[in-house]
CHARMM-style PDB file with segment names, atoms N, HN, CA, C and O in Angstrom:
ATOM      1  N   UNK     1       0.850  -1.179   0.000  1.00  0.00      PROA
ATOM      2  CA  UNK     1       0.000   0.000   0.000  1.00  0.00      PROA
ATOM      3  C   UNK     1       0.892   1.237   0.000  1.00  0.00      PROA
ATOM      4  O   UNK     1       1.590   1.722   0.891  1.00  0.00      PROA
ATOM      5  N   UNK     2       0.663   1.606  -1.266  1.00  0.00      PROA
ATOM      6  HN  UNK     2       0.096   1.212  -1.989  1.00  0.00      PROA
ATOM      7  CA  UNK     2       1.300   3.211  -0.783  1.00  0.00      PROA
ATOM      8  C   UNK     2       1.123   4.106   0.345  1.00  0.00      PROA
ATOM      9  O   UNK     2       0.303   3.898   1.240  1.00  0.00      PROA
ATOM     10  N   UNK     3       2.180   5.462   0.271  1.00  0.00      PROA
ATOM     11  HN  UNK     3       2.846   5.631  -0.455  1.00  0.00      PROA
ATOM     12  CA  UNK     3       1.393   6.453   1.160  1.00  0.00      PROA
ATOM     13  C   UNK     3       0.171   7.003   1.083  1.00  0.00      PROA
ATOM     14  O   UNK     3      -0.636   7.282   1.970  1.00  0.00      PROA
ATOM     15  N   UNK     4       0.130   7.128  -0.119  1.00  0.00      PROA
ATOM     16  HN  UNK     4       0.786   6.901  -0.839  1.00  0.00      PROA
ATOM     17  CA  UNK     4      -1.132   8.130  -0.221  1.00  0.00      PROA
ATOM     18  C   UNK     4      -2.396   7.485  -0.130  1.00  0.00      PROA
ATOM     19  O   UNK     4      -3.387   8.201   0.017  1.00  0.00      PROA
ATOM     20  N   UNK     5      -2.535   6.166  -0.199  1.00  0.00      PROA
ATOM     21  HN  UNK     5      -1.731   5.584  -0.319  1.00  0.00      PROA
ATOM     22  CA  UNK     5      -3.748   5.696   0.093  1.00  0.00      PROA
ATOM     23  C   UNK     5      -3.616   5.574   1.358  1.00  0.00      PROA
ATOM     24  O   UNK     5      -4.750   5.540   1.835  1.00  0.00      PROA
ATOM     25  N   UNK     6      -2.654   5.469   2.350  1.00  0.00      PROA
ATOM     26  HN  UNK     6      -1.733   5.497   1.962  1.00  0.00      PROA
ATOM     27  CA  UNK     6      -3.245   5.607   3.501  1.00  0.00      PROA
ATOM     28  C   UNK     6      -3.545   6.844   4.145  1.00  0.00      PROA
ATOM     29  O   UNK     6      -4.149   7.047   5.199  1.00  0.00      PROA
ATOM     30  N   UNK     7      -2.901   7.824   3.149  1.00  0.00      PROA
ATOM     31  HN  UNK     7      -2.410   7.660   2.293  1.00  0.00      PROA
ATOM     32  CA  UNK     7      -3.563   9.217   3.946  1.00  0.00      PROA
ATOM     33  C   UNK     7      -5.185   9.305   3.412  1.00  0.00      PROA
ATOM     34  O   UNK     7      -6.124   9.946   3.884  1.00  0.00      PROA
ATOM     35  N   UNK     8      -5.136   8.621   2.525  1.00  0.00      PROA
ATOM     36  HN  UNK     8      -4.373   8.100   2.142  1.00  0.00      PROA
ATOM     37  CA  UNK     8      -6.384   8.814   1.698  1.00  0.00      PROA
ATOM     38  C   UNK     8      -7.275   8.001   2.547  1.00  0.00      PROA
ATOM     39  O   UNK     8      -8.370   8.522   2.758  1.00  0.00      PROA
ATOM     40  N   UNK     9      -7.034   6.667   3.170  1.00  0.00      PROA
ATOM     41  HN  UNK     9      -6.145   6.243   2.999  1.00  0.00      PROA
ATOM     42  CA  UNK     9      -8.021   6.247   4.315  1.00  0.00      PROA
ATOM     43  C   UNK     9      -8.337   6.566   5.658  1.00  0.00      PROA
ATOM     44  O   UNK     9      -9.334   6.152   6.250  1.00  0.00      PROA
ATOM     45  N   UNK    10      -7.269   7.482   6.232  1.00  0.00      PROA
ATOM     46  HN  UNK    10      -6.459   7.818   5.751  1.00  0.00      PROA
ATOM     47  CA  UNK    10      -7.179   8.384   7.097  1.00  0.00      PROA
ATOM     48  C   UNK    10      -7.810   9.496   7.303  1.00  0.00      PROA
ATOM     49  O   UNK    10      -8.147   9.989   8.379  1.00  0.00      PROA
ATOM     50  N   UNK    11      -8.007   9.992   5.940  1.00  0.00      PROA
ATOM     51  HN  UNK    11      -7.733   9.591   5.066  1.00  0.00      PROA
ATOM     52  CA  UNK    11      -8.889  11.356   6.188  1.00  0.00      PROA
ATOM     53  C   UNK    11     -10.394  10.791   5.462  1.00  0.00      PROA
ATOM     54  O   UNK    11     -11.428  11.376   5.785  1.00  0.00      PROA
ATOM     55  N   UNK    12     -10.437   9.939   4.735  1.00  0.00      PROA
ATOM     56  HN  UNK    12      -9.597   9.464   4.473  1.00  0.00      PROA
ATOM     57  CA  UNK    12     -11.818   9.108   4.454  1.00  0.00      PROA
ATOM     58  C   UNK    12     -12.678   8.994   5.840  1.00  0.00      PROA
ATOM     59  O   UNK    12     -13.761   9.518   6.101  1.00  0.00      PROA
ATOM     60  N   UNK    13     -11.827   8.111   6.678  1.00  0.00      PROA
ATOM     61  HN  UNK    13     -10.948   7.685   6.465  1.00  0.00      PROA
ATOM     62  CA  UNK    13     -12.238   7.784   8.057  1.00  0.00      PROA
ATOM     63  C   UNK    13     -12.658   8.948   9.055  1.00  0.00      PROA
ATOM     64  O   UNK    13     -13.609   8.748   9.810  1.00  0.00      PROA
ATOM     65  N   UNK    14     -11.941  10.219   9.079  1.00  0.00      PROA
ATOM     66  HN  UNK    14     -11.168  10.381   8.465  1.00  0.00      PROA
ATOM     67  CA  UNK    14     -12.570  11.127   9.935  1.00  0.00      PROA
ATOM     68  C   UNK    14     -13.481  11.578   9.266  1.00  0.00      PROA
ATOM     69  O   UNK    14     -14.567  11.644   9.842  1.00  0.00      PROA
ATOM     70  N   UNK    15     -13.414  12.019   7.937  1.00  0.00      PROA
ATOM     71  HN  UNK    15     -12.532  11.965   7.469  1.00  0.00      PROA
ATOM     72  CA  UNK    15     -14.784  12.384   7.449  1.00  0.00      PROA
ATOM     73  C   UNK    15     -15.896  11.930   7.580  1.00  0.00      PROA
ATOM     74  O   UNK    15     -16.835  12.712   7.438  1.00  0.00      PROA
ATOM     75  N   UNK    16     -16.127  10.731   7.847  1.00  0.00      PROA
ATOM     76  HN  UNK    16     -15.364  10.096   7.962  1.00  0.00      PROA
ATOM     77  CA  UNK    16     -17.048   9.895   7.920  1.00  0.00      PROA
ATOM     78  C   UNK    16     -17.519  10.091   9.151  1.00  0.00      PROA
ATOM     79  O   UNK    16     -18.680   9.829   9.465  1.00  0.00      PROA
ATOM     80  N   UNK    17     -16.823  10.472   9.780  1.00  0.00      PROA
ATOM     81  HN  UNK    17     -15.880  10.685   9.524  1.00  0.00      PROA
ATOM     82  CA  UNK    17     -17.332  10.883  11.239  1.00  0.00      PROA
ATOM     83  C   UNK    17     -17.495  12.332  11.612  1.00  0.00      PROA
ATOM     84  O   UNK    17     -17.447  12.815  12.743  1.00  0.00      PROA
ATOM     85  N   UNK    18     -17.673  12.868  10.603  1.00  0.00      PROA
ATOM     86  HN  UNK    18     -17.713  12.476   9.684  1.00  0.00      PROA
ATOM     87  CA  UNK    18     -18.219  14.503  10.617  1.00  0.00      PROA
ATOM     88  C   UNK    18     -17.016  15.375  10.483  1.00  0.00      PROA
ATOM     89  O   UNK    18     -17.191  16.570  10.725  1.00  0.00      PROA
ATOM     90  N   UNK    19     -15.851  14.985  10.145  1.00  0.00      PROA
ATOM     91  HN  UNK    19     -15.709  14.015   9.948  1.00  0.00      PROA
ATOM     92  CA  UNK    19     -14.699  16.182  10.241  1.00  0.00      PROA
ATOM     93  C   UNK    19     -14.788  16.570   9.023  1.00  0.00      PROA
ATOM     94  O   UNK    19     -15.227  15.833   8.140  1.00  0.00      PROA
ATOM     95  N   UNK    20     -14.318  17.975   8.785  1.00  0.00      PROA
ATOM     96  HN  UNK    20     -13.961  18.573   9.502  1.00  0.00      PROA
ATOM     97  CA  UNK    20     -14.006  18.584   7.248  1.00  0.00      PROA
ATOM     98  C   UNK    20     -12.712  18.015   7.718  1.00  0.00      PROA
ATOM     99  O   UNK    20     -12.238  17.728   8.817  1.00  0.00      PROA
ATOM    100  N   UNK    21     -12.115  17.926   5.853  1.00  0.00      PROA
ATOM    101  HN  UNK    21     -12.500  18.158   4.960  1.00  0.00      PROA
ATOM    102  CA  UNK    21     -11.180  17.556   5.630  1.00  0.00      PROA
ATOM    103  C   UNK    21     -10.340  18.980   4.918  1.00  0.00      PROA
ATOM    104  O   UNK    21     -10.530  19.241   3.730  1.00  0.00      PROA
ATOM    105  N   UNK    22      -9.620  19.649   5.585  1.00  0.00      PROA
ATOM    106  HN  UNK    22      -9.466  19.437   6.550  1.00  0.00      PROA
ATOM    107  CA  UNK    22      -8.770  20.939   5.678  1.00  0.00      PROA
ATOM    108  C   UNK    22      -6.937  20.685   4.763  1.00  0.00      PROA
ATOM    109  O   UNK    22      -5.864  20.235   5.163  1.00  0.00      PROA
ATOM    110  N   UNK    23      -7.325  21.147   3.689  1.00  0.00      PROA
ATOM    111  HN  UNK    23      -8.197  21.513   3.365  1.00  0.00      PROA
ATOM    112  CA  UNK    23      -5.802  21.327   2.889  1.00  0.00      PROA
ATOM    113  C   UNK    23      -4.933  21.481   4.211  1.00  0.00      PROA
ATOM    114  O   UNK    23      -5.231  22.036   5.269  1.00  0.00      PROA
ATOM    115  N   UNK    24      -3.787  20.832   3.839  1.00  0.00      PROA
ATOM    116  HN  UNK    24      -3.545  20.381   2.980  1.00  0.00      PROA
ATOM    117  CA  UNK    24      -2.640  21.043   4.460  1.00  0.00      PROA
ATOM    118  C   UNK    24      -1.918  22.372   3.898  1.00  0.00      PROA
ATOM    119  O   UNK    24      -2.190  22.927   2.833  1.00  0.00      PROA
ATOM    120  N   UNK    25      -0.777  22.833   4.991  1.00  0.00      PROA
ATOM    121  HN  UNK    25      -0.556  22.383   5.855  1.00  0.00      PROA
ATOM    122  CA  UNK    25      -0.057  24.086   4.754  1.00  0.00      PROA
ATOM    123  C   UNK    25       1.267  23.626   4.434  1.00  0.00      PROA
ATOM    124  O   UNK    25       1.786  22.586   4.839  1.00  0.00      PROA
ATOM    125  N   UNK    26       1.715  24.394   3.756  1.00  0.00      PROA
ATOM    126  HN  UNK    26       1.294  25.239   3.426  1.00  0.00      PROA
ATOM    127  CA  UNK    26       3.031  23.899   3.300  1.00  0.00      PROA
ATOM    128  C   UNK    26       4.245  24.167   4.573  1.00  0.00      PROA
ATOM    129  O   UNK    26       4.012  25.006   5.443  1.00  0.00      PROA
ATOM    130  N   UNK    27       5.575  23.348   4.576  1.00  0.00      PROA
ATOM    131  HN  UNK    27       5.765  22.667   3.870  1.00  0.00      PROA
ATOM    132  CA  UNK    27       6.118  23.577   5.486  1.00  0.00      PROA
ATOM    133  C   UNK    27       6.412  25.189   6.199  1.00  0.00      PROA
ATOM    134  O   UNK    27       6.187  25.602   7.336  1.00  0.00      PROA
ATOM    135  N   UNK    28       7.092  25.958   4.821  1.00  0.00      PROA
ATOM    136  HN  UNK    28       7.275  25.623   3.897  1.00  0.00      PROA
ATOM    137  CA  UNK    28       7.256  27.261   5.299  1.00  0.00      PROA
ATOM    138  C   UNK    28       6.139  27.979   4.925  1.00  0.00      PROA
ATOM    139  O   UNK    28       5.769  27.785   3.767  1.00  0.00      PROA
ATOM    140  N   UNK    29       5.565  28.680   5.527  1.00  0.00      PROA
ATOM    141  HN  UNK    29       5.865  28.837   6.467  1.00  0.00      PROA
ATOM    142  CA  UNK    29       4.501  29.648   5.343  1.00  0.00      PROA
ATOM    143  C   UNK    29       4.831  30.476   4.199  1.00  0.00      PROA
ATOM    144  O   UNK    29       6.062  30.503   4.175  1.00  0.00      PROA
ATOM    145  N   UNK    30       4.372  31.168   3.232  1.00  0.00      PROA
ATOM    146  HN  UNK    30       3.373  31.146   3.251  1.00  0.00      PROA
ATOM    147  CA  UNK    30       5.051  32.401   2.130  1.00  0.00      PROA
ATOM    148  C   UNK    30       4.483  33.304   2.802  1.00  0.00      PROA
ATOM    149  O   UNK    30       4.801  34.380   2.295  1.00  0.00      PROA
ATOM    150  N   UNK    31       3.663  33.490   3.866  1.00  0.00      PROA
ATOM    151  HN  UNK    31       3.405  32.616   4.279  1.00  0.00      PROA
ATOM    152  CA  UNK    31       3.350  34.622   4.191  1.00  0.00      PROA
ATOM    153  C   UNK    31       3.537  35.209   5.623  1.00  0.00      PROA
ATOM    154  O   UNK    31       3.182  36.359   5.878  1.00  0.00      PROA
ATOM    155  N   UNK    32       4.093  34.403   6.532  1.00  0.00      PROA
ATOM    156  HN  UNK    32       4.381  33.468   6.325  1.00  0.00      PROA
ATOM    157  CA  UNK    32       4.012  34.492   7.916  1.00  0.00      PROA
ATOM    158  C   UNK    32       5.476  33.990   8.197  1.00  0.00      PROA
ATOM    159  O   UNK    32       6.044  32.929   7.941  1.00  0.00      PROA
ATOM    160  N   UNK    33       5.907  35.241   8.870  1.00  0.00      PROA
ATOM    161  HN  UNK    33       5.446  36.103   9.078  1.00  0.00      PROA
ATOM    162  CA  UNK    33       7.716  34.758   9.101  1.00  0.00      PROA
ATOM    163  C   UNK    33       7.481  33.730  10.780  1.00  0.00      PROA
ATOM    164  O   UNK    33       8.505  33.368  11.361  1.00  0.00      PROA
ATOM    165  N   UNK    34       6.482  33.472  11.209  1.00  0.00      PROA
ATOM    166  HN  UNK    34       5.651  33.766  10.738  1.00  0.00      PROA
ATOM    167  CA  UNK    34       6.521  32.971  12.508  1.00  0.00      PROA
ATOM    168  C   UNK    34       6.672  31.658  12.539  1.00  0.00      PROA
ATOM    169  O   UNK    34       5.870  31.121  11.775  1.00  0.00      PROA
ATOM    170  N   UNK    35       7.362  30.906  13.102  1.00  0.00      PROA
ATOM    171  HN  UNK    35       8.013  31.342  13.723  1.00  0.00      PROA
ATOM    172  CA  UNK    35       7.065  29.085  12.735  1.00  0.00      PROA
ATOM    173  C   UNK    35       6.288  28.745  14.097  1.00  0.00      PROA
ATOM    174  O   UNK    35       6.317  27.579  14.491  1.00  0.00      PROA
ATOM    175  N   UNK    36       5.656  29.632  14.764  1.00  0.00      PROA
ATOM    176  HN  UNK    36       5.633  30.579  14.444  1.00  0.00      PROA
ATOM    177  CA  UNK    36       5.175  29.031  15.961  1.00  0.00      PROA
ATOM    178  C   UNK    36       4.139  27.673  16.069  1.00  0.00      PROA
ATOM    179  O   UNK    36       3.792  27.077  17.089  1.00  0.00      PROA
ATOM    180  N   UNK    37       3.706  27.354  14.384  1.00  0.00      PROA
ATOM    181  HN  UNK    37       3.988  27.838  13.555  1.00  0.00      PROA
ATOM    182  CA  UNK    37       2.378  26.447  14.794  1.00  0.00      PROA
ATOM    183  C   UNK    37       2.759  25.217  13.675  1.00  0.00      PROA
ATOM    184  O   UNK    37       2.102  24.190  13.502  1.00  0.00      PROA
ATOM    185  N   UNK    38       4.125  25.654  12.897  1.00  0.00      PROA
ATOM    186  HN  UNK    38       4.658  26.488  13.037  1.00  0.00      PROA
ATOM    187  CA  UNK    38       4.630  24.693  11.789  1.00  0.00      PROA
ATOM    188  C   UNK    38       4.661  23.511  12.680  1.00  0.00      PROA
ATOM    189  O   UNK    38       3.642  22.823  12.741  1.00  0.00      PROA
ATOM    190  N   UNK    39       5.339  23.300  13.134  1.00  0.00      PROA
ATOM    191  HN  UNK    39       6.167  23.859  13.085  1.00  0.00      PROA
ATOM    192  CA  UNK    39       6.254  21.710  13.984  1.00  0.00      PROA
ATOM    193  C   UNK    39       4.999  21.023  14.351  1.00  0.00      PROA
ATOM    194  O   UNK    39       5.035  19.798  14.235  1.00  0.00      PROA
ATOM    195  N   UNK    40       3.603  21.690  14.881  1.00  0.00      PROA
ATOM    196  HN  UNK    40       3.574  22.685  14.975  1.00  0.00      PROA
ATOM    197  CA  UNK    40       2.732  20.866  15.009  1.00  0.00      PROA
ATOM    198  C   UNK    40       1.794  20.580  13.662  1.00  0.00      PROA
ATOM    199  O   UNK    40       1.098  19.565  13.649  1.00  0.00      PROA
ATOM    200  N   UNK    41       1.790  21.122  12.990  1.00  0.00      PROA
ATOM    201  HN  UNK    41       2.356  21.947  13.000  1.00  0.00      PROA
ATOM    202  CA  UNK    41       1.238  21.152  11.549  1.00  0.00      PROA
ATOM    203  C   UNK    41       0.101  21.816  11.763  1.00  0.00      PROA
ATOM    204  O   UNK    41      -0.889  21.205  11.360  1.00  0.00      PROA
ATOM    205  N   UNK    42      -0.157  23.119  12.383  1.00  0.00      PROA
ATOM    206  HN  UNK    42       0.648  23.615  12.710  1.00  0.00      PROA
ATOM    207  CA  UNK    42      -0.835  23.975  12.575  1.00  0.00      PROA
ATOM    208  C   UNK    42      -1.464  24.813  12.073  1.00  0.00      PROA
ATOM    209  O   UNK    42      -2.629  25.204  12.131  1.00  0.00      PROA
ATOM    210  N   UNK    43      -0.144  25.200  11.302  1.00  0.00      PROA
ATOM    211  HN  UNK    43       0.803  24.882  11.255  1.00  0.00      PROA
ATOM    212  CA  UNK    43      -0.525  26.531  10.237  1.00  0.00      PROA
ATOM    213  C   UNK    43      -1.306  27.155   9.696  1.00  0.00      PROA
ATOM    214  O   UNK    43      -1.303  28.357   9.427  1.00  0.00      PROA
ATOM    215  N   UNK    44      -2.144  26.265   9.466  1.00  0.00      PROA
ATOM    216  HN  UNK    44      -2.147  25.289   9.684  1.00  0.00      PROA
ATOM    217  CA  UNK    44      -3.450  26.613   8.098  1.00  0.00      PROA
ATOM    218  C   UNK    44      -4.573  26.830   9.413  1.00  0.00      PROA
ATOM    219  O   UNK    44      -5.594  27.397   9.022  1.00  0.00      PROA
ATOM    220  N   UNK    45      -4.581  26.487  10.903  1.00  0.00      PROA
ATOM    221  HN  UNK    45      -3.752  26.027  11.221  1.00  0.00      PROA
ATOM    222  CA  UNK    45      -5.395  27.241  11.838  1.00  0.00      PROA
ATOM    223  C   UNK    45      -5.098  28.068  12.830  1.00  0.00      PROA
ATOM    224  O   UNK    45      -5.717  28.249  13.879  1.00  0.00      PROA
ATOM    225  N   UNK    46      -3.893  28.679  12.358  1.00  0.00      PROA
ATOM    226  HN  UNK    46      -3.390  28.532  11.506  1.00  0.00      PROA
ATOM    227  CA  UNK    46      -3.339  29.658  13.117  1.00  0.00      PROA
ATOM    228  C   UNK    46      -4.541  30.900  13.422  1.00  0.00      PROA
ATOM    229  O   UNK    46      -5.009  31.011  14.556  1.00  0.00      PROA
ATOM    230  N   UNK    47      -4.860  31.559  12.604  1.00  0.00      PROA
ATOM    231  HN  UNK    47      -4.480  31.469  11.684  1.00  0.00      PROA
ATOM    232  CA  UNK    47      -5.784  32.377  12.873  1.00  0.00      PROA
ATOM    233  C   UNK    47      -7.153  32.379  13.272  1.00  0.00      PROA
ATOM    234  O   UNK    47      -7.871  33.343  13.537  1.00  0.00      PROA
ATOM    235  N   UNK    48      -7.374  31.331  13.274  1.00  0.00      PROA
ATOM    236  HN  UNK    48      -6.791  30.548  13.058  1.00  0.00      PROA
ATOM    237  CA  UNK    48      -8.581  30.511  14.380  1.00  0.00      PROA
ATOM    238  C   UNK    48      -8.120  30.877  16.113  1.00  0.00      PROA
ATOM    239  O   UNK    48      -8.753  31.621  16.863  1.00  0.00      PROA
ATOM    240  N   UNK    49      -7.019  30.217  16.407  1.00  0.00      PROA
ATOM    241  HN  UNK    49      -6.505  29.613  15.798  1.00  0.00      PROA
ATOM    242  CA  UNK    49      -6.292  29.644  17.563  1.00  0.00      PROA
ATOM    243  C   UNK    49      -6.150  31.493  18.266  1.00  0.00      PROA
ATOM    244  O   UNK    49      -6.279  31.760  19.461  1.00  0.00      PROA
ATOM    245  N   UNK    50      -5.836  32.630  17.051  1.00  0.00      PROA
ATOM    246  HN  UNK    50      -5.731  32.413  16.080  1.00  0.00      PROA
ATOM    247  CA  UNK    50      -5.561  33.729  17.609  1.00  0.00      PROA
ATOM    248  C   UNK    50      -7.054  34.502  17.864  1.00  0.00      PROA
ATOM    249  O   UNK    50      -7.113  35.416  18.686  1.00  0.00      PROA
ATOM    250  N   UNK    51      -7.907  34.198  17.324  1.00  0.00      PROA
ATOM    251  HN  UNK    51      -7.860  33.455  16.656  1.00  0.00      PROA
ATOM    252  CA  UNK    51      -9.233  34.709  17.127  1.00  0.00      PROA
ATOM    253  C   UNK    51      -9.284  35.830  15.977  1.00  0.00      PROA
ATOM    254  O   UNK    51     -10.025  36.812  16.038  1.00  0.00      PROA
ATOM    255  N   UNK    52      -8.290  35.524  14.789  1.00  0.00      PROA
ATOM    256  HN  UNK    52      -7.688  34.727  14.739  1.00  0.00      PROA
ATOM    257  CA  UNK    52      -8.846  36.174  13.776  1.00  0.00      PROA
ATOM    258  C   UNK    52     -10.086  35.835  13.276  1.00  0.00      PROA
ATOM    259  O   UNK    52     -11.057  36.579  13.141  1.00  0.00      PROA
ATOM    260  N   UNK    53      -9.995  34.721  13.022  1.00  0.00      PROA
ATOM    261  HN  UNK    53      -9.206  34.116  13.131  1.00  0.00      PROA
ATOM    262  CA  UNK    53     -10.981  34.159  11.913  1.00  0.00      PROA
ATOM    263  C   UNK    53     -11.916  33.070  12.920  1.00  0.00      PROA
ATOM    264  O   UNK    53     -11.637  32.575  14.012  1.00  0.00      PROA
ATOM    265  N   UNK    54     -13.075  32.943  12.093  1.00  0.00      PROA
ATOM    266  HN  UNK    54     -13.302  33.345  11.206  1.00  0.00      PROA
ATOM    267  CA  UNK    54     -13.770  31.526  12.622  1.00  0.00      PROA
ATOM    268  C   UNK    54     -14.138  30.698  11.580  1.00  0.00      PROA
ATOM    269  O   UNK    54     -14.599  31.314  10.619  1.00  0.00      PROA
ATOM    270  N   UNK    55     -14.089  29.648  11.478  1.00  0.00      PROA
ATOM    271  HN  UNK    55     -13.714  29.147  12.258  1.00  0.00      PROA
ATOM    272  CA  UNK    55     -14.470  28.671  10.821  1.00  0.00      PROA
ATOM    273  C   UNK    55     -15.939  27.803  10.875  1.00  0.00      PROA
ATOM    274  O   UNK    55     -16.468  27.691  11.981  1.00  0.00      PROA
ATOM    275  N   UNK    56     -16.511  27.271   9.846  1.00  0.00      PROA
ATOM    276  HN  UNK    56     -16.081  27.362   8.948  1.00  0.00      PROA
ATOM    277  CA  UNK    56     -17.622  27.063   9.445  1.00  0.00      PROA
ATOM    278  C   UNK    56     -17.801  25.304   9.876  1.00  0.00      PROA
ATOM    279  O   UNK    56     -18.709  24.645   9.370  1.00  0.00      PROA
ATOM    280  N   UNK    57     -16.890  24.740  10.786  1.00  0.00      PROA
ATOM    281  HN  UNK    57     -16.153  25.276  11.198  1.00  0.00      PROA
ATOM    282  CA  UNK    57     -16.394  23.791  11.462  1.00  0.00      PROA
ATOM    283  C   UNK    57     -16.023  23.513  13.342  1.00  0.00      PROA
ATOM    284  O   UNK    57     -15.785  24.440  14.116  1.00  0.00      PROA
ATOM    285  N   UNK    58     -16.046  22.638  13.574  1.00  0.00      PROA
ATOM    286  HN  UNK    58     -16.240  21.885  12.945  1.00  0.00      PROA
ATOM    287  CA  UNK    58     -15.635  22.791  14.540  1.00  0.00      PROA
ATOM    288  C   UNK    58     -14.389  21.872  14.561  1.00  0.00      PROA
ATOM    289  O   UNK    58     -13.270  22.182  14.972  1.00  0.00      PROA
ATOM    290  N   UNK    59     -14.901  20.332  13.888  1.00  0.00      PROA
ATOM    291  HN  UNK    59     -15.810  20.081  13.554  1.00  0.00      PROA
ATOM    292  CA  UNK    59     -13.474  19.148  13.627  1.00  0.00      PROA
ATOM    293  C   UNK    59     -12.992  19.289  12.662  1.00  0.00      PROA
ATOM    294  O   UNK    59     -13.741  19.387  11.690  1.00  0.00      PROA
ATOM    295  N   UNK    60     -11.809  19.355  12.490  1.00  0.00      PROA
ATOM    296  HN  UNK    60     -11.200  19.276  13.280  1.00  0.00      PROA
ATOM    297  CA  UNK    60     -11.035  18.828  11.469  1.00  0.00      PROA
ATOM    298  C   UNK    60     -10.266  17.659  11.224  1.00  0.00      PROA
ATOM    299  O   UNK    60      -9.892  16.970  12.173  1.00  0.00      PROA
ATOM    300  N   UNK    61      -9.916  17.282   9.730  1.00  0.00      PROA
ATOM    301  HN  UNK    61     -10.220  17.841   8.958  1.00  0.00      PROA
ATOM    302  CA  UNK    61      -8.374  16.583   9.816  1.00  0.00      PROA
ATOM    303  C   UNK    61      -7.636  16.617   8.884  1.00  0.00      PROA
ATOM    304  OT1 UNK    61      -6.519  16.105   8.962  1.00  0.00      PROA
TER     305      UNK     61
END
């Protein structure tokens, strides 16, 4: 089994259980010199976490 089918059954599986399934962020941000949320693979809800933004979600994966 490749990788990608198991990411592909991985995020199959939370979906199925009500999560949106949320693009990943690339390692370095092009827009944000901060790495504070990279190492956890954060990134792409950084501005949730700060209370910029809200999302139309509550789970993800």
């Amino acid at each position: 089994m490749k990788s990608s089918e198991i990411r592909r059954r991985f995020l199959d599986y939370f979906a199925s259980k009500g999560h949106t399934v949320v693009a990943s962020s690339p390692l370095i941000p092009g827009n944000d010199p901060t790495l504070l949320f990279t190492n956890a693979g954060m990134v792409q809800f950084k501005d949730c976490f700060l209370g910029r933004e809200q999302r139309s979600y509550v789970r993800a994966a």
